[in-house]
MIDREN-220767 format. One record per residue (C-alpha): residue number from 0; residue in one letter; x, y, z. Coordinates in steps of 0.2 Angstrom, whole numbers. Example, Ala and Ser with C-alpha at 12.3 -4.5 7.8 and 13.67 -1.06 7.14 Angstrom:
BEGIN
atom seq: 0 | type: A | x: 62 | y: -22 | z: 39
atom seq: 1 | type: S | x: 68 | y: -5 | z: 36
// end
This chain:
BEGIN
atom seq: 0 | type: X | x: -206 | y: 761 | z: 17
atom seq: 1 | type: X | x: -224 | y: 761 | z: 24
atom seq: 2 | type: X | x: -228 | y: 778 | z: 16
atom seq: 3 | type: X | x: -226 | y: 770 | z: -2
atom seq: 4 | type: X | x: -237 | y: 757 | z: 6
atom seq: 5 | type: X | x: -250 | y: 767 | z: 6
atom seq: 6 | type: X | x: -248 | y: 774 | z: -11
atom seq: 7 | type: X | x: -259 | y: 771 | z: -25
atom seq: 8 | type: X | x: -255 | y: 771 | z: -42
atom seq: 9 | type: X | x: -269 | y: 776 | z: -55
atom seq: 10 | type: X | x: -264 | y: 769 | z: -73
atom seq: 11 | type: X | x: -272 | y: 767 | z: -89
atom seq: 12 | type: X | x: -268 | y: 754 | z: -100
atom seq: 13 | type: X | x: -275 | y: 749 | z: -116
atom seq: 14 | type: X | x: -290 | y: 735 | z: -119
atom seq: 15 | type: X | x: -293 | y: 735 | z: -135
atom seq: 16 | type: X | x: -283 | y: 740 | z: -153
atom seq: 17 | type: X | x: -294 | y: 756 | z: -162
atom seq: 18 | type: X | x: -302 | y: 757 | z: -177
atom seq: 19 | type: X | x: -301 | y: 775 | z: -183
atom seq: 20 | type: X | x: -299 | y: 788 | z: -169
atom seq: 21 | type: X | x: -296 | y: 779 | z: -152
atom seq: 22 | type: X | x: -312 | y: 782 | z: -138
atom seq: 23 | type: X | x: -314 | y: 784 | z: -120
atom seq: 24 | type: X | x: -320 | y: 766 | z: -121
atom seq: 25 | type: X | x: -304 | y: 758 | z: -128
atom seq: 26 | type: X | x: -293 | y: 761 | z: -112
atom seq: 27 | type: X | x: -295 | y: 754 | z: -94
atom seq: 28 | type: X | x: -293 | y: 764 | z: -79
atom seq: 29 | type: X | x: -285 | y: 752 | z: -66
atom seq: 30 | type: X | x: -276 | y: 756 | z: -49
atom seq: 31 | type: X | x: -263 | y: 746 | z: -39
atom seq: 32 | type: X | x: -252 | y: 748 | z: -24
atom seq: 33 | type: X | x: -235 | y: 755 | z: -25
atom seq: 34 | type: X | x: -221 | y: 745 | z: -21
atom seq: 35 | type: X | x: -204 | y: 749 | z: -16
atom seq: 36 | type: X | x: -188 | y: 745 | z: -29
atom seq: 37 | type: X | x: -180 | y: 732 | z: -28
atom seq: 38 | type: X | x: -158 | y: 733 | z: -27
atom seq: 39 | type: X | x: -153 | y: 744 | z: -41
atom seq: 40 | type: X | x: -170 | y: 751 | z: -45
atom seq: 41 | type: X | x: -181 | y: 767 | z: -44
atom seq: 42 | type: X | x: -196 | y: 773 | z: -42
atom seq: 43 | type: X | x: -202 | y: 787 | z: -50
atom seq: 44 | type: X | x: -218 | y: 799 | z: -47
atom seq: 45 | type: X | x: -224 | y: 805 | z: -64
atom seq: 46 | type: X | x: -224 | y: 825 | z: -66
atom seq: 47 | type: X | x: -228 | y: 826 | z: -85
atom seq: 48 | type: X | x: -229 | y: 813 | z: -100
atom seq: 49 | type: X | x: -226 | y: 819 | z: -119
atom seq: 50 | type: X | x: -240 | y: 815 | z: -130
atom seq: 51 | type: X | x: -236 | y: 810 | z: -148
atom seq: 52 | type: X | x: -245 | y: 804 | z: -166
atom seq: 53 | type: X | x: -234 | y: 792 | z: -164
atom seq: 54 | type: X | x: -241 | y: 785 | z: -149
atom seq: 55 | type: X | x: -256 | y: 779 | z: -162
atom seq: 56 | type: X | x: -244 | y: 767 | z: -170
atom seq: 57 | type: X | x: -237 | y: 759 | z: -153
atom seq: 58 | type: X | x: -257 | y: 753 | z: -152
atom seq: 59 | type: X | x: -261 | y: 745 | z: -169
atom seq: 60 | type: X | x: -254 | y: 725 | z: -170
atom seq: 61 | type: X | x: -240 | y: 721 | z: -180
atom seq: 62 | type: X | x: -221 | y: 724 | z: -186
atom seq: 63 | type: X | x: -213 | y: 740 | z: -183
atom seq: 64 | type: X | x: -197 | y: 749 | z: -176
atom seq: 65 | type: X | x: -207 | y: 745 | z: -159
atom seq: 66 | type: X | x: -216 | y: 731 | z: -152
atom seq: 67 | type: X | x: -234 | y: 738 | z: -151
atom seq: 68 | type: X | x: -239 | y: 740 | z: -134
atom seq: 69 | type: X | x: -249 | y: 724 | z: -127
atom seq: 70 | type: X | x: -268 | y: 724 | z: -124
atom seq: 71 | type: X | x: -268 | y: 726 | z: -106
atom seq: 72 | type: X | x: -254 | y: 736 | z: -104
atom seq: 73 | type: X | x: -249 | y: 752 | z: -98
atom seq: 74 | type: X | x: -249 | y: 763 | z: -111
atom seq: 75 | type: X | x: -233 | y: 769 | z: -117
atom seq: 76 | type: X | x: -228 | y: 787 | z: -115
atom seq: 77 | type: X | x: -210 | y: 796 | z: -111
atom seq: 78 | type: X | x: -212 | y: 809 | z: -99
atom seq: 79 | type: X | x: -203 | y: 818 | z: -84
atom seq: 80 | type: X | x: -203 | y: 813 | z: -67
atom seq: 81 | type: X | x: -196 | y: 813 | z: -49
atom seq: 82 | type: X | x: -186 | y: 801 | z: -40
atom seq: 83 | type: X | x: -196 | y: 797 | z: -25
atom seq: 84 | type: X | x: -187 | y: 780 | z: -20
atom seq: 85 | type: X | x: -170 | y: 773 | z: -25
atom seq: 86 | type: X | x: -160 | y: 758 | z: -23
atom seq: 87 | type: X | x: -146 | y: 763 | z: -36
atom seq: 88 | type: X | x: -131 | y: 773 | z: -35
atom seq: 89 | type: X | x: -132 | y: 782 | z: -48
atom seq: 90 | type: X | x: -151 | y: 791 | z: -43
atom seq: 91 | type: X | x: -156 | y: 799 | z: -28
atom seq: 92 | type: X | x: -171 | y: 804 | z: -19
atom seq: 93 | type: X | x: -177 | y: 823 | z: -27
atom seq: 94 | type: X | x: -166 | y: 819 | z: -46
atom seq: 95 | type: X | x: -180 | y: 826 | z: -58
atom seq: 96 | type: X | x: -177 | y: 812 | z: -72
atom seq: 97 | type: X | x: -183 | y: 809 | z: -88
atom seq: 98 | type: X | x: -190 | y: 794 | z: -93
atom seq: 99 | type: X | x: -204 | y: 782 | z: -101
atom seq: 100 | type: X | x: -216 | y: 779 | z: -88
atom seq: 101 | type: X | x: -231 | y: 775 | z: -97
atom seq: 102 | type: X | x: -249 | y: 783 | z: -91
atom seq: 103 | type: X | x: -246 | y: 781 | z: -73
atom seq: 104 | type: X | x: -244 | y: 791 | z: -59
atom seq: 105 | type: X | x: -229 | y: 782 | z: -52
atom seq: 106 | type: X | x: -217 | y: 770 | z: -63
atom seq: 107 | type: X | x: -205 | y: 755 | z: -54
atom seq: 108 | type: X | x: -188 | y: 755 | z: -63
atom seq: 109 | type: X | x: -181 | y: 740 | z: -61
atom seq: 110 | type: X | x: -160 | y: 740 | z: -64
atom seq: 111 | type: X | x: -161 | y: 728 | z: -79
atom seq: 112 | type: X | x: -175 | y: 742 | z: -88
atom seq: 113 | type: X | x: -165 | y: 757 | z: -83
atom seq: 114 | type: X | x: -155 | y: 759 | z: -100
atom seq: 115 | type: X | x: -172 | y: 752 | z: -110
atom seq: 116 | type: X | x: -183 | y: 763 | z: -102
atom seq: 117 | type: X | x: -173 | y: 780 | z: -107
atom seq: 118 | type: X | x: -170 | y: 784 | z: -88
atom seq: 119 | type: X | x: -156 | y: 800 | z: -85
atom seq: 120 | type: X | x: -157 | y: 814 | z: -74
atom seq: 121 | type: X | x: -160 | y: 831 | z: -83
atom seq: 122 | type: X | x: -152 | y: 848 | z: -80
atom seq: 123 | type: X | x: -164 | y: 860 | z: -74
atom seq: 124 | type: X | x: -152 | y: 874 | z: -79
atom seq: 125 | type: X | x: -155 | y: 870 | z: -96
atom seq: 126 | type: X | x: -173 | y: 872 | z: -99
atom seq: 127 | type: X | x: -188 | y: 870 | z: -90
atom seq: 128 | type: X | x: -197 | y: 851 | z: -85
atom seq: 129 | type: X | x: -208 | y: 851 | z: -101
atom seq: 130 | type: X | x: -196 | y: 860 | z: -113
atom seq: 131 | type: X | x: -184 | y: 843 | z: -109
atom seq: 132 | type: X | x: -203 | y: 837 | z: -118
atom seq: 133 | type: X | x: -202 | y: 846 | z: -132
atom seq: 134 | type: X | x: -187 | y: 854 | z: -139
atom seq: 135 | type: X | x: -173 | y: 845 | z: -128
atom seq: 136 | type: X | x: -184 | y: 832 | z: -127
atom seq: 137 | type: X | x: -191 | y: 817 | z: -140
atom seq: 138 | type: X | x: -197 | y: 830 | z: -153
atom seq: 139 | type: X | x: -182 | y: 839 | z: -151
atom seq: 140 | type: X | x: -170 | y: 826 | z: -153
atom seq: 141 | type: X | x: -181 | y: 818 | z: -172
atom seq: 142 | type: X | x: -180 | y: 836 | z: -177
atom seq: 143 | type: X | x: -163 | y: 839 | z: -174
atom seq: 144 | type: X | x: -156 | y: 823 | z: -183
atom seq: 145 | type: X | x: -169 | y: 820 | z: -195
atom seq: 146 | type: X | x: -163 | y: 838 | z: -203
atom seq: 147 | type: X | x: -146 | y: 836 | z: -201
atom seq: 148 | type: X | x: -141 | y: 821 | z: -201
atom seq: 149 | type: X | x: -155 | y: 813 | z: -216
atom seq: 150 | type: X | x: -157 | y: 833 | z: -225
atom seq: 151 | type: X | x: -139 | y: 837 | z: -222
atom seq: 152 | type: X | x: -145 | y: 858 | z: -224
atom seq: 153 | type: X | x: -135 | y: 870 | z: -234
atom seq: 154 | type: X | x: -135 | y: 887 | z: -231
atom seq: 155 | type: X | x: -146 | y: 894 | z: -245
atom seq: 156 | type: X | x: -159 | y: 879 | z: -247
atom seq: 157 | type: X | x: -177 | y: 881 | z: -245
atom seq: 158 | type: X | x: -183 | y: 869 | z: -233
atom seq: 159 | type: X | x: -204 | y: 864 | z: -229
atom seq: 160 | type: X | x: -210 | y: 856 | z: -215
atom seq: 161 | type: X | x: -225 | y: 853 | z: -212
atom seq: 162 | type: X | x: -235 | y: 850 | z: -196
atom seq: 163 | type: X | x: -223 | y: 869 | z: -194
atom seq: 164 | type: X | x: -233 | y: 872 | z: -177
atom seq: 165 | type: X | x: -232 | y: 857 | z: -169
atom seq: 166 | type: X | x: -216 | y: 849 | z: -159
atom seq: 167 | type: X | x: -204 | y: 843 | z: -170
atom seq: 168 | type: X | x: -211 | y: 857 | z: -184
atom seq: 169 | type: X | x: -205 | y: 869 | z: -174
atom seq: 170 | type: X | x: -188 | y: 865 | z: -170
atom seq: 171 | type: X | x: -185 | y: 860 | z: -186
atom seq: 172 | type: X | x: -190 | y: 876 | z: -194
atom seq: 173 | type: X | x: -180 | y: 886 | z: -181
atom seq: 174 | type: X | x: -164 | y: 875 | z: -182
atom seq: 175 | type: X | x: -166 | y: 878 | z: -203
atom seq: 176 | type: X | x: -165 | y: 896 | z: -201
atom seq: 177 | type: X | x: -150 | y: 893 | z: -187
atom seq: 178 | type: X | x: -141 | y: 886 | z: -201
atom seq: 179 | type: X | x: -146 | y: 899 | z: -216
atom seq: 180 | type: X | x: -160 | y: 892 | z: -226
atom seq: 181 | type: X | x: -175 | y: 899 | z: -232
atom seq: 182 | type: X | x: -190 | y: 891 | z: -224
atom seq: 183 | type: X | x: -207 | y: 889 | z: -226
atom seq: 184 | type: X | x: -219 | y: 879 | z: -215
atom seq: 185 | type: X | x: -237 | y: 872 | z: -217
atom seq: 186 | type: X | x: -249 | y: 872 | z: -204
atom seq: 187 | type: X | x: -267 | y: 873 | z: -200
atom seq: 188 | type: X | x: -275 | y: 891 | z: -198
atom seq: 189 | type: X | x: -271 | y: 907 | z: -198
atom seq: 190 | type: X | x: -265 | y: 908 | z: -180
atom seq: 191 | type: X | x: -255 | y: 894 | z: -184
atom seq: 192 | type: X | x: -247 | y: 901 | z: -198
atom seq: 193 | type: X | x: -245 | y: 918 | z: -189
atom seq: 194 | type: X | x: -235 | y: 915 | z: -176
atom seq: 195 | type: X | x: -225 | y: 901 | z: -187
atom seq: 196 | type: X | x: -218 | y: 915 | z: -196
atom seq: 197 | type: X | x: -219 | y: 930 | z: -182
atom seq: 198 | type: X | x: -213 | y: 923 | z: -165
atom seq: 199 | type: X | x: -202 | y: 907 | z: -174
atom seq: 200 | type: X | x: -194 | y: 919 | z: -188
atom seq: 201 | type: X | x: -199 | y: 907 | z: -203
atom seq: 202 | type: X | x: -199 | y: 915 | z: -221
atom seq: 203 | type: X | x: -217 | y: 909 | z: -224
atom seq: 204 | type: X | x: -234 | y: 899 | z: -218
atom seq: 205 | type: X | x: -245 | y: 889 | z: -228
atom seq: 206 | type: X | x: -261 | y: 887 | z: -222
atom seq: 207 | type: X | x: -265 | y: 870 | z: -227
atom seq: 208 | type: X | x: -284 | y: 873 | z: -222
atom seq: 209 | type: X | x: -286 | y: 887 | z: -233
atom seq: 210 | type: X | x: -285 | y: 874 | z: -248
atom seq: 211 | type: X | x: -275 | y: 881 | z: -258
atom seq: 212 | type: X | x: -258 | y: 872 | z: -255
atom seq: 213 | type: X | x: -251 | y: 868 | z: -271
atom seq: 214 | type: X | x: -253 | y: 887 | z: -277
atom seq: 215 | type: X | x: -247 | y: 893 | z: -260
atom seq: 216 | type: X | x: -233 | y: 882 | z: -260
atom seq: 217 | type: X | x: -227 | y: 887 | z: -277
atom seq: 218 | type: X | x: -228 | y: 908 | z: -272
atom seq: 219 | type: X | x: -218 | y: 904 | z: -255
atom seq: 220 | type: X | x: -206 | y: 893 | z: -263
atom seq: 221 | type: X | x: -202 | y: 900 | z: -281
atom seq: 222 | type: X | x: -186 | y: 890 | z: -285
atom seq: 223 | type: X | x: -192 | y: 876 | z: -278
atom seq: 224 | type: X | x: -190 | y: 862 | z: -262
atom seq: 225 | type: X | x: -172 | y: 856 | z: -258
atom seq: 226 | type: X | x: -180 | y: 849 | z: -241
atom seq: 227 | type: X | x: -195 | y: 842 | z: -236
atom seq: 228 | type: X | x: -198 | y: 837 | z: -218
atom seq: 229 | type: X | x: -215 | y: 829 | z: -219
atom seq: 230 | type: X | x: -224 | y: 824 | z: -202
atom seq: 231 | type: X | x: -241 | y: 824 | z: -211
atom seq: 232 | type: X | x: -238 | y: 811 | z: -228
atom seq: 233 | type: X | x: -256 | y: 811 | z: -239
atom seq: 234 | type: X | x: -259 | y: 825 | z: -251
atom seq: 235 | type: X | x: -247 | y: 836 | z: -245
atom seq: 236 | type: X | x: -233 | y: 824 | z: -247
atom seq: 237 | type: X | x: -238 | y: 823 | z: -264
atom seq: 238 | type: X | x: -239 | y: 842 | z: -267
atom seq: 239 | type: X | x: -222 | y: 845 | z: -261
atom seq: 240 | type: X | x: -218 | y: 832 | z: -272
atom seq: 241 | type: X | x: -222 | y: 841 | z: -286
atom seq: 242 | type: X | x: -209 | y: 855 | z: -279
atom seq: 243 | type: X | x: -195 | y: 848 | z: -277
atom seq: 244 | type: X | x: -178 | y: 852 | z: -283
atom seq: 245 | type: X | x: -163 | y: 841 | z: -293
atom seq: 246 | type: X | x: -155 | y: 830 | z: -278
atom seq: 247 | type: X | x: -169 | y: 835 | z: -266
atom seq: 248 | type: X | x: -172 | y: 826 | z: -248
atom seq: 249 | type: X | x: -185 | y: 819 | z: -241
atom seq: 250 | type: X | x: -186 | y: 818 | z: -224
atom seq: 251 | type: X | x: -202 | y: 804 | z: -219
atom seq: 252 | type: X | x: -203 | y: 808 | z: -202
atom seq: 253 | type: X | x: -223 | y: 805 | z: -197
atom seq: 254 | type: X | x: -240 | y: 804 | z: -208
atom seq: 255 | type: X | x: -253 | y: 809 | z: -195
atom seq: 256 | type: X | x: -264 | y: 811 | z: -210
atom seq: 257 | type: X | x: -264 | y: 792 | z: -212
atom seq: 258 | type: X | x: -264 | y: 786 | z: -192
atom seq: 259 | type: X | x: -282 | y: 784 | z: -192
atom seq: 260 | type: X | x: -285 | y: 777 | z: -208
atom seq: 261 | type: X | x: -300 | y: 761 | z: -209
atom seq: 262 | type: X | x: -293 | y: 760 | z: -226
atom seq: 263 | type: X | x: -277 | y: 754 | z: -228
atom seq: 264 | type: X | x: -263 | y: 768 | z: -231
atom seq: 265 | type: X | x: -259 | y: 776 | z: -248
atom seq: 266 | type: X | x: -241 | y: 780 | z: -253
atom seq: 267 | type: X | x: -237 | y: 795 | z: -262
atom seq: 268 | type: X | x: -244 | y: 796 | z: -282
atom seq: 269 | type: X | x: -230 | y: 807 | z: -289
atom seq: 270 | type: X | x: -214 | y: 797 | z: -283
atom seq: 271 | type: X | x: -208 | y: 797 | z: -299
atom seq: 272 | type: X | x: -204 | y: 815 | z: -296
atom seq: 273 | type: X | x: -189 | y: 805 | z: -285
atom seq: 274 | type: X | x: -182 | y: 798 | z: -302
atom seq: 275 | type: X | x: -185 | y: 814 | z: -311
atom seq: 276 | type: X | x: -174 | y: 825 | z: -299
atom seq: 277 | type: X | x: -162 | y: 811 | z: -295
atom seq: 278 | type: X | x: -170 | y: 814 | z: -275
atom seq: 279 | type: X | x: -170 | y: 804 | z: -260
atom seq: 280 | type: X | x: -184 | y: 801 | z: -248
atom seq: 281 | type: X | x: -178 | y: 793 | z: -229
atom seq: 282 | type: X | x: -188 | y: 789 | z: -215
atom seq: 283 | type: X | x: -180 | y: 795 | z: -196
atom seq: 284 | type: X | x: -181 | y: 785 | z: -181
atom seq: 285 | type: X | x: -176 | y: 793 | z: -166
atom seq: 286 | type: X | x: -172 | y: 777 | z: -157
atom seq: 287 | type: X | x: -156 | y: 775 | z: -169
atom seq: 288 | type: X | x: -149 | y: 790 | z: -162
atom seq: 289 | type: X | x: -149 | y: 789 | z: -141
atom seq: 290 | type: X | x: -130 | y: 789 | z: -141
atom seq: 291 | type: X | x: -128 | y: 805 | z: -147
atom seq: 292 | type: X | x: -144 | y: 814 | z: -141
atom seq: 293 | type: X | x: -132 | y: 825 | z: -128
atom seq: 294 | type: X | x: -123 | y: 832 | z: -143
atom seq: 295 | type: X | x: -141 | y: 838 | z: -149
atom seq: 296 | type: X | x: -145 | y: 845 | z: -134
atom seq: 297 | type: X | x: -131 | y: 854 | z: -129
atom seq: 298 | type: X | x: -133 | y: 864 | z: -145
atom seq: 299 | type: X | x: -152 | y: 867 | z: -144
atom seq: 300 | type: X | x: -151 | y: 872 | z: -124
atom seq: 301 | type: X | x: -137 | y: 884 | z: -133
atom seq: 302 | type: X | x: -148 | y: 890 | z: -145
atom seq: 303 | type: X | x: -164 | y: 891 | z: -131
atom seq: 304 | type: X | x: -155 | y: 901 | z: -119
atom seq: 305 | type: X | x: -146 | y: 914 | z: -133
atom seq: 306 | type: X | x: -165 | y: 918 | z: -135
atom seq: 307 | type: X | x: -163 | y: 910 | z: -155
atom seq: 308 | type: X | x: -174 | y: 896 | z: -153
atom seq: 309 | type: X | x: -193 | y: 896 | z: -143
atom seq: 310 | type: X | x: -200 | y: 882 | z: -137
atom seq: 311 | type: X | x: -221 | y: 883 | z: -136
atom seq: 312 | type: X | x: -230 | y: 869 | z: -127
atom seq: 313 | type: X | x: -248 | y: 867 | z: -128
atom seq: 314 | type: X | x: -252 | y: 861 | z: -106
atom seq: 315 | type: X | x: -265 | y: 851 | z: -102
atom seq: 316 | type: X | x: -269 | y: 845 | z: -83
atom seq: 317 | type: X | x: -275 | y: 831 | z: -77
atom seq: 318 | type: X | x: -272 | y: 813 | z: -81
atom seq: 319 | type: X | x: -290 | y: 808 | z: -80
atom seq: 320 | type: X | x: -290 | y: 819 | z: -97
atom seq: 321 | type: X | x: -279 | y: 805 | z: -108
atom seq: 322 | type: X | x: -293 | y: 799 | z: -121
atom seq: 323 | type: X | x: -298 | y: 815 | z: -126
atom seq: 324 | type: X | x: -281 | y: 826 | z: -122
atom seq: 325 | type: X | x: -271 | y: 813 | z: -137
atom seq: 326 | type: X | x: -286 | y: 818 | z: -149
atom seq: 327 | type: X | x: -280 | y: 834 | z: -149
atom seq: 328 | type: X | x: -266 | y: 828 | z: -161
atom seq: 329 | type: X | x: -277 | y: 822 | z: -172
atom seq: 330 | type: X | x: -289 | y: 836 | z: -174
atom seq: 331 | type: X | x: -275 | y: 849 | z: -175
atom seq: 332 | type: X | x: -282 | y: 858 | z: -158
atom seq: 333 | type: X | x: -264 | y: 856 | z: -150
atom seq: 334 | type: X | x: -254 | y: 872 | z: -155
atom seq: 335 | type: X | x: -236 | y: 867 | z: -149
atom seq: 336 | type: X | x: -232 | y: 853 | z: -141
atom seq: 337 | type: X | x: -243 | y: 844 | z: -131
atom seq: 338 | type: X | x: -239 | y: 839 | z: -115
atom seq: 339 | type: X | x: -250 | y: 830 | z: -102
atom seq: 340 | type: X | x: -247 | y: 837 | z: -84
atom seq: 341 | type: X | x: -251 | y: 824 | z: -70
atom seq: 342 | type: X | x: -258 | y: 835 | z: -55
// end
């Protein structure tokens, strides 16, 4: 025990709730010993943490499917990580876990947090540590049951999402096509948009930064938009709105347009469009589906090693890097999904 005596554990945690855009100077880099677990726990070294849009929301004050994360706190984050101490049965000393370990090089699991914190072992034979980020992971998981469960696809349907070359974009897009529907993503730049439709095998790309949405929506989707999965909200929201077919869904999954708003946030303008075609818009939270998240990723880890589904990450090393690594979200500089790699 004396080697995690002399351990030190770099963390960052948050001192104060952003206006706009979070800055280097609203986070504080603090460092404390690491301690051994206590009966029934875990330590875990941190390998990789998933970076998120949502992660903006767990820092503003106030009601939501989440408590906000305190000032002074670590900052929340799921990631992967390895099992370097144990006190519990059920984890030994080398398991590569998933987890949520926060900003932090080293996170103590105590028994009572093992089921709140999301601690399991992963299968390396499934997929690689940072695809169990991406498209076994978090992003993954929203994706899978935000389309199936809240769009219920059928084969045949156009389905949109936008936000098609980020994390949950693209397993959406991909699991559409899986199940026979025409899809169509939006993203930002041609690159983007390229690769959406070449490497992922969607139908089409609009390229929101062209500015031209509503006309490029209309010539990708002539009979319409039986799905939407929106991870953007704003005008886009309200374009698609103006697409959408009789009984339509709505999937509201994120609105990273909106996250850094100083004004306060604007719903959409044409929900009346709702009425008109007798559709339904739903928001998805993953936390409501944790009990079934192995059914969703048995299927995916099917569809990844059959070669039907790709799973892009966008690396970045270095957790000194944090502040300006999550602005990437909100610039659209991440292409796939982003994923903070600890030394």
């Amino acid at each position: 025990m004396t080697a995690l005596a002399a351990l030190t554990n770099h963390q960052i945690r948050l001192k104060a709730r952003p206006n706009g855009l979070p800055t280097r100077d609203g986070w504080d880099f603090t460092t404390e010993p690491v301690a051994e677990p206590a009966d029934g726990g875990v330590l875990v070294k941190t390998l990789a943490i998933s970076l998120d849009p949502a992660m903006r929301g767990w820092m503003n004050e106030g009601k939501s499917y989440i408590a906000p994360v305190a000032i002074g706190e670590v900052m929340r984050a799921g990631g992967i990580g390895m099992v370097i101490a144990s006190k519990n049965p059920g984890f030994t000393v080398g398991d590569v876990v998933s987890c949520t370990p926060g900003v932090q090089e080293y996170c103590l699991i105590a028994v009572d947090q093992i089921k709140r914190n999301g601690l399991f072992r992963i299968d390396p034979r499934l997929g690689t540590p940072n695809q169990w980020l991406n498209v076994l992971g978090m992003p993954g998981m929203t994706g899978y049951f935000g389309l199936m469960d809240v769009g219920q696809p059928k084969p045949g349907e156009t389905v949109v999402v936008s936000g098609a070359a980020g994390a949950v974009g693209q397993t959406v897009g991909q699991l559409a096509k899986i199940k026979g529907c025409r899809v169509v993503g939006i993203a930002g730049g041609p690159a983007k948009c390229e690769w959406v439709v070449k490497e992922l095998g969607f139908d089409a790309c609009v390229d929101y930064k062209a500015g031209n949405v509503k006309a490029d929506l209309k010539d990708a989707c002539p009979k319409g938009v039986d799905i939407y999965f929106d991870n953007v909200g704003g005008e886009i929201l309200d374009t698609v709105l103006t697409r959408i077919t009789r009984g339509a869904r709505i999937i509201i999954c994120g609105a990273i347009s909106q996250y850094n708003n100083t004004t306060p946030v604007k719903g959409p303008a044409n929900y009346l469009s709702l009425l008109v075609n007798r559709a339904r818009m739903e928001g998805i939270v993953v936390f409501d589906y944790t009990e079934r998240f192995p059914v969703a990723v048995a299927e995916l880890a099917g569809h990844l090693q059959s070669g039907r589904m790709k799973s892009k990450e966008d690396v970045v090393v270095g957790m000194a890097t944090f502040p300006e690594t999550l602005l990437k979200l909100f610039n659209g500089e991440n292409f796939g999904k982003l994923v903070l790699q600890f030394a």
